[in-house]
C-alpha positions in Angstrom: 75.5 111.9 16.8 76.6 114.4 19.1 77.9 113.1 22.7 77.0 115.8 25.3 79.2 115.4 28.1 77.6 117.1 32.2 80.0 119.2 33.7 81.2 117.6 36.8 80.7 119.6 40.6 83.8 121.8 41.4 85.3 120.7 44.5 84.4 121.7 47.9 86.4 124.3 48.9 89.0 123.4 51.5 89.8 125.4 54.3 92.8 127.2 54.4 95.6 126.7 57.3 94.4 129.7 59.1 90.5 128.5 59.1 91.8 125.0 60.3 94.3 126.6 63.5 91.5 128.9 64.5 88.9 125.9 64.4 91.6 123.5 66.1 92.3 126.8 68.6 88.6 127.1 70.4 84.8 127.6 70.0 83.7 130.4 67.0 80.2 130.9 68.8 79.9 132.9 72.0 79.0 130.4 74.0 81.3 127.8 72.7 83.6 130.5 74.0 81.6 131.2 77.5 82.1 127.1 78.1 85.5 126.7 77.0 86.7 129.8 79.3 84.5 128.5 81.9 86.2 124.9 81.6 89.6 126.4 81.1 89.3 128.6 84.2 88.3 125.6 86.4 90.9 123.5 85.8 93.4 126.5 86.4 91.9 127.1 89.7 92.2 123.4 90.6 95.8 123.8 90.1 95.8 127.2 91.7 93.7 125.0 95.1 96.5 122.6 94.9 99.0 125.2 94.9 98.2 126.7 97.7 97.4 124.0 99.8 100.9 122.6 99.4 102.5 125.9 100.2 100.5 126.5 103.2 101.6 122.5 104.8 105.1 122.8 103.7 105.1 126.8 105.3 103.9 124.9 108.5 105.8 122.0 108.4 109.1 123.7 108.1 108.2 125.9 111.4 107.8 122.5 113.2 110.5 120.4 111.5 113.1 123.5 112.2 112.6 122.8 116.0 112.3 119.1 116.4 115.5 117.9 118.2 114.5 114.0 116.7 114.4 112.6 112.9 111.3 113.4 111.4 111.2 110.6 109.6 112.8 107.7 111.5 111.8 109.0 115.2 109.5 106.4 117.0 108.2 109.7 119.2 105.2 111.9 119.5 106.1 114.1 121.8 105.8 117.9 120.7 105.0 119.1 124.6 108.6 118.4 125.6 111.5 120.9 126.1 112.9 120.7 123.4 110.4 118.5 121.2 110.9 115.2 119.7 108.6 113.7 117.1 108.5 111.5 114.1 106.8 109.7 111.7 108.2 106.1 111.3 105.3 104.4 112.9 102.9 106.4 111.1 104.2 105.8 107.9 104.4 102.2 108.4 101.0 102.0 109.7 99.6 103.4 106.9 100.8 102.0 104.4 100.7 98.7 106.0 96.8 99.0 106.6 96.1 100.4 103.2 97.9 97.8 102.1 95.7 94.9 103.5 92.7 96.6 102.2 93.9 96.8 98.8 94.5 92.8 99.0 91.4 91.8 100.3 89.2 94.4 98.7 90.4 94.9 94.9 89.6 91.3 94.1 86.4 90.5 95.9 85.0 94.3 94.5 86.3 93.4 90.7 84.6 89.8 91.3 81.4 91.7 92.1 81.4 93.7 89.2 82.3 90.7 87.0 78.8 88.9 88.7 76.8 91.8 88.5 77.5 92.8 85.0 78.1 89.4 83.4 76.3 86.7 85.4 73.6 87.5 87.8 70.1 88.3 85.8 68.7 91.8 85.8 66.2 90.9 88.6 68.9 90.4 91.1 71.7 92.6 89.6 70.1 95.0 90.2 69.2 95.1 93.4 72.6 94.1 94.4 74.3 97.3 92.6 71.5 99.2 94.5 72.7 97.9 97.9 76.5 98.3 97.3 75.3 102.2 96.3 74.1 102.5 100.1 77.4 101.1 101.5 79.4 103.9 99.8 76.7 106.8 101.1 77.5 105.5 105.4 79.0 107.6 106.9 83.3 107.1 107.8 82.0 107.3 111.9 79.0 104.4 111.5 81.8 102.0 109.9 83.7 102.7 113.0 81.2 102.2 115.7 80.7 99.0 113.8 84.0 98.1 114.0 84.5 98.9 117.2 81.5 97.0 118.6 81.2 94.6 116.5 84.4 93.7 114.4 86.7 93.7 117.0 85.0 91.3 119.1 84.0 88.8 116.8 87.8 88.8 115.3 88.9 86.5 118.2 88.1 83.4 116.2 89.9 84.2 113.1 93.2 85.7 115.0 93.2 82.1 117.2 93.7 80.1 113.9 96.3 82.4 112.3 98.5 81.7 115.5 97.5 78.4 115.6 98.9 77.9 112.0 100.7 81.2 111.3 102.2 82.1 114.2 105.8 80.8 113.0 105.7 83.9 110.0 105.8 86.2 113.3 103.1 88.4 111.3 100.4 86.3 112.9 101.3 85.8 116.3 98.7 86.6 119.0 99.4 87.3 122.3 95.8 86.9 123.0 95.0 90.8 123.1 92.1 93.0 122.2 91.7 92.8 118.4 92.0 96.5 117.8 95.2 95.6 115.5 96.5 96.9 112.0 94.5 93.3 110.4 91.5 94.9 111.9 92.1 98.0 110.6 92.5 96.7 107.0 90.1 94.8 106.8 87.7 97.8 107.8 89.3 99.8 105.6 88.5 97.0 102.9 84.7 97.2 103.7 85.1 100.5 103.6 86.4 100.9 100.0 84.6 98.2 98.3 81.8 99.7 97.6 84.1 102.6 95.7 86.1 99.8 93.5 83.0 97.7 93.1 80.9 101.0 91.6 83.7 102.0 89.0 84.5 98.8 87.9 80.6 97.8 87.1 80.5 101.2 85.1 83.6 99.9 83.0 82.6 96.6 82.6 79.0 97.5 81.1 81.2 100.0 78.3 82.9 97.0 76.9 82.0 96.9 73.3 79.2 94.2 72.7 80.5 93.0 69.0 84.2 92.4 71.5 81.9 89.8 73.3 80.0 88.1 70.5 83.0 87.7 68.1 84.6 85.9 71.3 81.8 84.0 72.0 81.6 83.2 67.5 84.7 82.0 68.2 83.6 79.2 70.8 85.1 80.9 74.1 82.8 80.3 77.1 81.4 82.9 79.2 85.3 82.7 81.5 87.5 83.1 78.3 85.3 85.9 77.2 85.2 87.9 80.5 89.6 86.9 80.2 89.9 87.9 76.7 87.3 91.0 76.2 86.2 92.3 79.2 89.3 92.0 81.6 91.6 93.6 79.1 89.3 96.8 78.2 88.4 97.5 81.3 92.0 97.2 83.0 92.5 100.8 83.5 89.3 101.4 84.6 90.1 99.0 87.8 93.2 100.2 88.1 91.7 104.0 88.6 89.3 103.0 91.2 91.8 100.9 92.9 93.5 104.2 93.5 90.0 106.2 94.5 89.7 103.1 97.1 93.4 103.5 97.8 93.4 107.0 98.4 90.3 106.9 101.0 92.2 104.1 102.7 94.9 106.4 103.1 92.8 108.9 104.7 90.4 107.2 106.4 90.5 108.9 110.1 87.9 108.3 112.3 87.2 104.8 111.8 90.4 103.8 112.4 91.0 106.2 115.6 87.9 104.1 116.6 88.9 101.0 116.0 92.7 100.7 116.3 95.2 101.4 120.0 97.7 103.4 118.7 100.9 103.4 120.0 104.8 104.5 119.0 106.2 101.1 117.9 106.0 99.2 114.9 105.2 95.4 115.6 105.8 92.9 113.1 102.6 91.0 113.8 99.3 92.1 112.4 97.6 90.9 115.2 98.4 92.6 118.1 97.5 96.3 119.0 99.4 99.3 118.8 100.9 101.6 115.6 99.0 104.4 114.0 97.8 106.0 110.8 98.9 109.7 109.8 95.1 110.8 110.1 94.0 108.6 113.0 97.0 110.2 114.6 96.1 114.0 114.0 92.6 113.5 114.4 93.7 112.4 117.9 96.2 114.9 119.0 94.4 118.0 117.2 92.0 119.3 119.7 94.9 119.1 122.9 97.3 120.5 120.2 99.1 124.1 120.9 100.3 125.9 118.2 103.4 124.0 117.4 102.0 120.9 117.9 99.5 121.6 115.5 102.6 122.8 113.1 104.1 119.0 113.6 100.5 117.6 113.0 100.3 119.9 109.7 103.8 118.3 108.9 102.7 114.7 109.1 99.3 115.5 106.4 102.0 116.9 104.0 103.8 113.5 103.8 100.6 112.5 103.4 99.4 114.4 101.0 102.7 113.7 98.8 102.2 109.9 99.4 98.8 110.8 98.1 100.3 112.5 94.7 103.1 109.9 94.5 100.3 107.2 94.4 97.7 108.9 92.3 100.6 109.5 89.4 102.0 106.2 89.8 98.2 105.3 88.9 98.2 107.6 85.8 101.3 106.5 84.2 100.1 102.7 84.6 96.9 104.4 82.8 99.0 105.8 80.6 100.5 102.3 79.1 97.2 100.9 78.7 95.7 103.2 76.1 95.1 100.8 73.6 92.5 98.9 76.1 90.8 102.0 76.9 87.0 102.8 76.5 87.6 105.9 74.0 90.1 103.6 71.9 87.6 100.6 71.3 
């Protein structure tokens, strides 16, 4: 008996090294190639924005910098009027930094504990409204959070700065000398309302992308609902929180007007949180801008680009902590 055999399907032809780089290299279709120019154009011409706006503060800060008689950077003067000028930016370094720094403390964990209770705890009929709510507080506007402050904030801050001296005062970074509460504390923690709603926002959005089969094989394995959140949800959404730390971070850093409303500046560094005085780089410009000639405005322009290369320092310190956390990453899960 004859065995008849079928002829097997030739392979699928493969496509050669040049089809490959030219698929690998961009869109075939016209408007693949209409988006990908349009994409590729746009994130030239943020670079090319960037560009420019650093050449134009470091053109300007060199004109004032060339004439300051002090140490731009350890002079605890403002004081561009005089003949010849003296100004510096100690104090406003420290004062911004220092206040950013407060805000970071108090607002990072409260805004990831949020998340965590929104996304993992609270039902749907009140998670919901709550996201909705914290949605408003990042729409006010930077000038309502400082008449608040102002009018509010400051004067109910007399209670908490009377037990930090009571019990603190011996650190020397909570003594009180019983002054207005328009300090760097206050200015922090302002900052810190200001930012949570930033933090909180991102950090929900992370949190709701962690993988569900993550959660249930934790909870198969008998975690409870802690260990899971510790194990699962914590790790993947790590750089996630850490990115909009630095979105809160770098509107604390720039925060102007509610902190020219809130804080009395002055040209000394104090070692206690408490008391008044110090400054911010943009509470500081915002302030001496509109009485400003033209070199003064040139020493202004010199303070926002230290500034803006805290800024970049910070926001690439931020990507290369990204950067080691791949593997926990939503587009690795």
């Amino acid at each position: 008996m004859d065995i008849t055999t079928q002829d097997t399907p030739p392979p699928a032809p493969q496509p050669n090294s040049g089809e490959r780089k030219r698929a690998a290299r961009g869109a075939t279709r016209p408007g693949d190639r209409v988006f990908l120019g349009l994409a590729r154009g746009s994130g030239v011409f943020l670079l090319v924005v960037m560009a420019a706006i650093a050449a134009f503060l470091t053109w300007r800060a060199v004109l004032a910098i060339s004439e300051d008689e002090g140490n731009f950077l350890t002079t605890f003067e403002w004081n561009t009027g005089a003949k010849p000028p003296v100004f510096g930016i100690a104090v406003l370094a420290y004062g911004t930094i220092i206040s950013s720094i407060i805000a970071m403390v108090i607002a990072v964990p409260i805004a990831v504990a949020i998340a965590l209770f929104i996304t993992h705890y609270a039902p749907r009929r009140l998670g919901g409204p709550i996201a909705y709510v914290i949605d408003l507080l990042a729409a006010v506007p930077s000038i309502v959070y400082g008449l608040w402050g102002a009018l509010i904030l400051v004067p109910h801050m007399n209670g908490l700065f009377s037990w930090l001296n009571d019990y603190f005062s011996w650190t020397g970074i909570f003594s009180w000398d019983e002054g207005p509460a328009r300090s760097m504390l206050t200015v922090g923690i302002l900052l810190a309302i200001m930012i949570l709603p930033i933090i909180t926002n991102v950090s929900r959005e992370v949190f709701n992308q962690v993988p569900q089969m993550h959660e249930e094989a934790a909870l198969a394995l008998g975690a409870t609902r802690w260990e899971v959140i510790r194990m699962s949800v914590l790790p993947f959404g790590r750089s996630g929180v850490i990115s909009a730390s630095m979105l809160g971070l770098g509107r604390a850093l720039g925060e102007t007007m509610a902190v020219a409303t809130v804080l009395s500046p002055d040209f000394l560094i104090h070692l206690s949180l408490l008391n008044g005085g110090g400054g911010t780089f943009a509470q500081n410009i915002a302030a001496k801008f509109p009485e400003a000639d033209e070199f003064g405005r040139d020493a202004l322009i010199a303070s926002g680009l230290v500034l803006f290369v805290i800024t970049l320092l910070v926001n690439g310190a931020a990507r290369m902590i990204i950067a080691r956390r791949k593997e926990y990453s939503g587009a690795n899960a």
